[in-house]
C-alpha positions as MATLAB code, in Angstrom:
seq = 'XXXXXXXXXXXXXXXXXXXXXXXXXXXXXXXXXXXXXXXXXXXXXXXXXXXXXXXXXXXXXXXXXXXXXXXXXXXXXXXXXXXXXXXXXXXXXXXXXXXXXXXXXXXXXXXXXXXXXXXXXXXXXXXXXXXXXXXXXXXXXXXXXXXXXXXXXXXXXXXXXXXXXXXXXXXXXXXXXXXXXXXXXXXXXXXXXXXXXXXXXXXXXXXXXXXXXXXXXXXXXXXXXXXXXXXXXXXXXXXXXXXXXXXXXXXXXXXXXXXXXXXXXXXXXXXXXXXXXXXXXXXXXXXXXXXXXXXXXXXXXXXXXXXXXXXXXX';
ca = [
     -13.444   50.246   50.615;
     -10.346   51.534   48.686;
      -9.346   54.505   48.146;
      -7.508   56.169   44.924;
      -3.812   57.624   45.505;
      -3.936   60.681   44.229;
      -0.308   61.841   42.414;
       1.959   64.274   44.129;
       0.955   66.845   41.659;
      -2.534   66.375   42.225;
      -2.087   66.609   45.611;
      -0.274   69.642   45.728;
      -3.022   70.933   43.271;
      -5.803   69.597   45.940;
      -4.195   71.556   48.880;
      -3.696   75.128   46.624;
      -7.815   74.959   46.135;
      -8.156   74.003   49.539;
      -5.719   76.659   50.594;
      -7.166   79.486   48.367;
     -10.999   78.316   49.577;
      -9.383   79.432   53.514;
      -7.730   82.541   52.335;
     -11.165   83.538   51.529;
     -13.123   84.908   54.319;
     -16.705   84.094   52.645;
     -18.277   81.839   55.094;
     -19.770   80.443   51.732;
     -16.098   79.625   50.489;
     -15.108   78.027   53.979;
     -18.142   75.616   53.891;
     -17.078   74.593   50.528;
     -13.181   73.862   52.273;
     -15.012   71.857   54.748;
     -16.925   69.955   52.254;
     -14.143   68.910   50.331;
     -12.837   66.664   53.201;
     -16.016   65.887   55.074;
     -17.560   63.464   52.925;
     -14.364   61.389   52.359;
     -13.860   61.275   56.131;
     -17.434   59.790   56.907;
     -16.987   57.525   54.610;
     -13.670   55.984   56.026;
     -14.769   56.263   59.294;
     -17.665   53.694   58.746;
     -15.613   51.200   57.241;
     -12.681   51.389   59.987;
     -14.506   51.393   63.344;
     -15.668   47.898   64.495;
     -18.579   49.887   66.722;
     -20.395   51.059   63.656;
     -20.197   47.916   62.061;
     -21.535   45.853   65.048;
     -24.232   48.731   65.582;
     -24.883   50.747   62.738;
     -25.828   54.459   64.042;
     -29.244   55.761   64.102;
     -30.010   59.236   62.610;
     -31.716   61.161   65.221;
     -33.187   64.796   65.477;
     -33.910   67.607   68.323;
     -37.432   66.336   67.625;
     -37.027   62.879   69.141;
     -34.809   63.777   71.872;
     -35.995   63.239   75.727;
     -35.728   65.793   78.858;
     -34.438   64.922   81.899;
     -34.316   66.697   85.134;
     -31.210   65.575   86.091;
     -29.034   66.551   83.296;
     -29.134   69.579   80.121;
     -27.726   66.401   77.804;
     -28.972   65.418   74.729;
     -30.941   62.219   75.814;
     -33.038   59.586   74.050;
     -35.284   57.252   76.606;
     -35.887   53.543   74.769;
     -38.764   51.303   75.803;
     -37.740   47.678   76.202;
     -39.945   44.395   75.244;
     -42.031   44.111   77.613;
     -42.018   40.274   79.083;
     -44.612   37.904   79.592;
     -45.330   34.898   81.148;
     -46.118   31.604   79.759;
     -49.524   30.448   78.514;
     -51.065   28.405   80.326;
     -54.393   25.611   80.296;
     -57.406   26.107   82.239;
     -60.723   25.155   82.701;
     -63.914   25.423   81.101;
     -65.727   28.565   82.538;
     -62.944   30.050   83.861;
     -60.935   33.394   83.194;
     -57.319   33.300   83.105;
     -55.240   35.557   85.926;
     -54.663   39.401   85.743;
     -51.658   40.799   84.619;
     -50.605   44.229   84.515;
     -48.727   45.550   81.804;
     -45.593   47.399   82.916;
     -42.449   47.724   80.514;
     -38.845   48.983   81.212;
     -37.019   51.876   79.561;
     -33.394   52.652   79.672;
     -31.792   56.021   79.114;
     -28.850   56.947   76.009;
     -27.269   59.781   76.437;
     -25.149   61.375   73.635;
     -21.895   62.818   74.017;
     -19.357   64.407   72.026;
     -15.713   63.186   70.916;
     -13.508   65.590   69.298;
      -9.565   65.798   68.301;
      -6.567   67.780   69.193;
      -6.997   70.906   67.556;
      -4.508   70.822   64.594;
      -2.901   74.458   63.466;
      -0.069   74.728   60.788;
       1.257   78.176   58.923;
      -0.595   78.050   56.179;
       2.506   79.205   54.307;
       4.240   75.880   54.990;
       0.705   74.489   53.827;
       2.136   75.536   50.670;
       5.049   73.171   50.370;
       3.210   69.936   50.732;
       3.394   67.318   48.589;
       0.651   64.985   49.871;
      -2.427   64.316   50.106;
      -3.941   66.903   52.665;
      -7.277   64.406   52.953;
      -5.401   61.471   54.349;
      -3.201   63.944   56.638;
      -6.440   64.527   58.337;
      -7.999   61.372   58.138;
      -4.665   59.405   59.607;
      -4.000   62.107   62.370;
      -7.997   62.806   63.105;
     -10.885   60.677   62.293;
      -8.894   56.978   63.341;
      -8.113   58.990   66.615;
     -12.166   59.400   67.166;
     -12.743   55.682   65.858;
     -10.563   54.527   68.407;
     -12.366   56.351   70.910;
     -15.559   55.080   69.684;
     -14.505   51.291   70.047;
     -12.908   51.709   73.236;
     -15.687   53.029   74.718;
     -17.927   50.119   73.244;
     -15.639   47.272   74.316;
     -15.741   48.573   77.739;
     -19.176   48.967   77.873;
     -19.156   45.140   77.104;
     -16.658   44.045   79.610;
     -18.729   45.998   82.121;
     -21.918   44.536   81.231;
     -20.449   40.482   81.044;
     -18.558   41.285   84.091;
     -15.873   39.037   84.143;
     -14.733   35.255   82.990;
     -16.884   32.414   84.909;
     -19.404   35.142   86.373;
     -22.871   34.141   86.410;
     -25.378   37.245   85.256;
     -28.385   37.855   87.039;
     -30.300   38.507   83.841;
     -29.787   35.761   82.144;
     -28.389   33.090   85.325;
     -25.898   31.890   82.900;
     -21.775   32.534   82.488;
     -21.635   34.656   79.095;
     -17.748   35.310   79.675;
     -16.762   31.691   79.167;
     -13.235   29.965   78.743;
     -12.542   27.215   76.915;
      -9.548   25.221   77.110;
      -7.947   23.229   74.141;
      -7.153   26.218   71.959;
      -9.045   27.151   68.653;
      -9.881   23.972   66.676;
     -13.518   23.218   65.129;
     -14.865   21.452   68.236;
     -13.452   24.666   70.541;
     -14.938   27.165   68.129;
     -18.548   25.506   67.745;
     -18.624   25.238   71.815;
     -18.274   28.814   71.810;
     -20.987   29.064   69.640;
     -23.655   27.714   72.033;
     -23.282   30.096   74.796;
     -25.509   32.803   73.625;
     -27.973   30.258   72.932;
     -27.521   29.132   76.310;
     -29.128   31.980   77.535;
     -32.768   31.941   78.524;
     -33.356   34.312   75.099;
     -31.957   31.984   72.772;
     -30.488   34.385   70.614;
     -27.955   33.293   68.007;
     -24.500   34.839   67.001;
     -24.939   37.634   64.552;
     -21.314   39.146   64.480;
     -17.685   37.799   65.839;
     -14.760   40.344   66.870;
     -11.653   39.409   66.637;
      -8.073   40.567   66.225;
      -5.550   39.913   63.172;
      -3.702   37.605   65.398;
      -6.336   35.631   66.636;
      -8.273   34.627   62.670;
      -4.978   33.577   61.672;
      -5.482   30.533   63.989;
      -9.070   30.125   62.230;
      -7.110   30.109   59.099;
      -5.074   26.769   60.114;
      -7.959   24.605   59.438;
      -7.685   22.171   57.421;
      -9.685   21.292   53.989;
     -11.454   18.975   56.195;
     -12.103   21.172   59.097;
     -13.019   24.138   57.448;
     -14.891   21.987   54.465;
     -14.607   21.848   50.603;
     -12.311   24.171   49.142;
     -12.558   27.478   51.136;
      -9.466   26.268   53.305;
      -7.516   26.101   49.794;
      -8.365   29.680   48.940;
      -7.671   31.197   52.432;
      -3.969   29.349   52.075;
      -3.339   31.297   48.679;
      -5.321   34.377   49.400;
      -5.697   34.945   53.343;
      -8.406   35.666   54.760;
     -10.620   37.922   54.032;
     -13.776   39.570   55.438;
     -16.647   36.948   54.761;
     -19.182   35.149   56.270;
     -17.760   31.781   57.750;
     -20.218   29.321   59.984;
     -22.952   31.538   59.198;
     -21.635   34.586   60.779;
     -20.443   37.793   59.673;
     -17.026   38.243   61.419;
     -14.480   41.479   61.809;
     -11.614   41.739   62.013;
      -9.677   44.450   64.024;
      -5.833   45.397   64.559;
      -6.678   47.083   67.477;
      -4.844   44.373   69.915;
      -5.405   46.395   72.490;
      -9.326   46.069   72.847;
      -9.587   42.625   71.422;
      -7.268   40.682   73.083;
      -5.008   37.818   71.386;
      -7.064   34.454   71.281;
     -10.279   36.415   72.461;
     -13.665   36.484   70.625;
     -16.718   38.349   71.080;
     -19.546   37.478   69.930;
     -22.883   40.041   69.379;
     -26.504   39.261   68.324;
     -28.424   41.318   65.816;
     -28.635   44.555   66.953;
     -32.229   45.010   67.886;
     -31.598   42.424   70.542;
     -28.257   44.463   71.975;
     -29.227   48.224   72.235;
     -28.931   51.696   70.548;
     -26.811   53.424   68.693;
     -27.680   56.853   68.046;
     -25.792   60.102   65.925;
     -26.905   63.424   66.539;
     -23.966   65.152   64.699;
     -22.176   63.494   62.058;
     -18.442   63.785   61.935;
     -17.728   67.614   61.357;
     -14.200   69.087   60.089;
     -14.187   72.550   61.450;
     -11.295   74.380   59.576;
     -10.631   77.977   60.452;
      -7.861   80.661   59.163;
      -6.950   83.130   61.516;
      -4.109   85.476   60.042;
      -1.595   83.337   58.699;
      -2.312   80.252   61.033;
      -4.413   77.418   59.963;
      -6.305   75.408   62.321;
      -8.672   72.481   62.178;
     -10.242   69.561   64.175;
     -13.151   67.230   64.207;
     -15.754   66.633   66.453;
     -19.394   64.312   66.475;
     -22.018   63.994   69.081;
     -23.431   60.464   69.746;
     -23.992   58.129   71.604;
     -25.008   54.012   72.551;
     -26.499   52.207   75.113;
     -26.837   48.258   75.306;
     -30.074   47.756   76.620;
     -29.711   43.611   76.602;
     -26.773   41.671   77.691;
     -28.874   38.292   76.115;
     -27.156   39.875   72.825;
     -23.667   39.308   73.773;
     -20.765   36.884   74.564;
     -17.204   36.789   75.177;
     -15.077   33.649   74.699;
     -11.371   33.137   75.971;
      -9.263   29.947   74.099;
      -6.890   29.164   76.968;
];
């Protein structure tokens, strides 16, 4: 989503209001200072964090949160599907087997992630020629989004264990490498091992880096087919869907390694995603000193590891 570049003097006009709404000591005034940048941030951080776009967040209230004993942390306890054997044939005057019904949970707990706290003299506030929104977005809410995805990615290392490792859940490798590079055989062999599994579950979503689609983007007009391999040459690529998946891509090299894919199922079939607290800019004026920082409280849990993949092109 873009966003309009606002004019250095309507930014210096943007940070006087904002700067006259914290001079103000009217908790009614403050909320309205808060306001000002809160919406723009939620909005930026939904496009920019791969997390929330491979598991949209889940409003939730005090209402539907859980107790445990063991902890005084929000928590939210999620029944799984519960599984079944197959049906079978039987005789005439006969009653099929007893089963009892038991069903597994698993346990999300929310946290919170929150910035540096920020403070500046609000009389040098004064001198500023630029846009005091994207100061905070650029030094605050990417920091958080960063946080969010490196938390997520490790979760799904953890859970796929490592490359050529067998899972017990599903008795097949879902951390697979494939040698030959990316070409269109490589990339459709990658395809089939979350189908492998015994849940047949198809790709939903692929991660990958900046460096990584660029190779996707050498096909030719007859690998990629009719005249999408033309437009990527003139245009690059952009976000689309491309073999019948939606796929991301992320500069964050550092998660998604170079020549690395993941690939996710539809949500429903990975976990939960759950926000408690939306992203909150807490500004406060103290004197002369400004200070401000944001903070959320959520949290995820992936509750089935049928719903994802990794793939290494050696």
């Amino acid at each position: 989503m873009a966003t309009a570049t606002l004019s250095q003097e309507d930014s210096k006009l943007l940070n006087e209001v904002v700067f006259e709404k914290l001079s103000s000591r009217d908790p009614v005034m403050e909320k309205e200072a808060i306001d000002a940048v809160n919406d723009f941030t939620r909005l930026k951080m939904r496009e920019d964090g791969f997390y929330r776009r491979i598991m949209p967040p889940l409003p939730i209230t005090n209402d539907e949160l859980d107790r445990q004993v063991n902890t005084d942390k929000p928590v939210k306890v999620v029944d799984k599907e519960p599984d079944s054997p197959a049906a079978i044939s039987i005789p005439f005057a006969t009653l099929p087997m007893n089963l009892y019904i038991r069903g597994q949970r698993y346990l999300v707990m929310l946290d919170r992630i929150v910035t540096p706290r920020f403070t500046k003299d609000a009389d040098e506030l004064r001198t500023w020629i630029m846009d005091i929104r994207q100061v905070l977005s650029d030094n605050a809410i990417k920091d958080m989004l960063a946080e969010e995805d490196g938390k997520f990615i490790t979760a799904v290392d953890t859970a796929l264990v490592g490359a050529g490792v067998t899972l017990p859940t599903s008795n097949t490798v879902q951390y697979e490498q494939i040698a030959g590079g990316i070409t269109r055989d490589t990339l459709w062999d990658s395809f089939k091992t979350m189908p492998n599994t015994p849940f047949n579950l198809e790709v939903h979503t692929v991660l990958v880096n900046n460096i990584t689609i660029k190779e996707v983007a050498k096909f030719g007009r007859n690998e990629m087919g009719g005249d999408l391999s033309v437009d990527i040459m003139r245009n690059g690529w952009s976000e689309q869907e491309f073999m019948g998946v939606r796929w991301i891509v992320t500069i964050k090299k550092a998660l998604v390694g170079t020549n690395h894919m993941y690939h996710f199922s539809d949500p429903k079939f990975i976990g939960k995603h759950y926000q408690l607290e939306d992203t909150t800019m807490y500004i406060r004026r103290e004197a002369y000193m400004l200070e401000f920082f944001a903070y959320e409280t959520s949290g995820g849990t992936l509750g089935h590891t049928g719903g994802l993949a990794h793939i290494e092109f050696t």
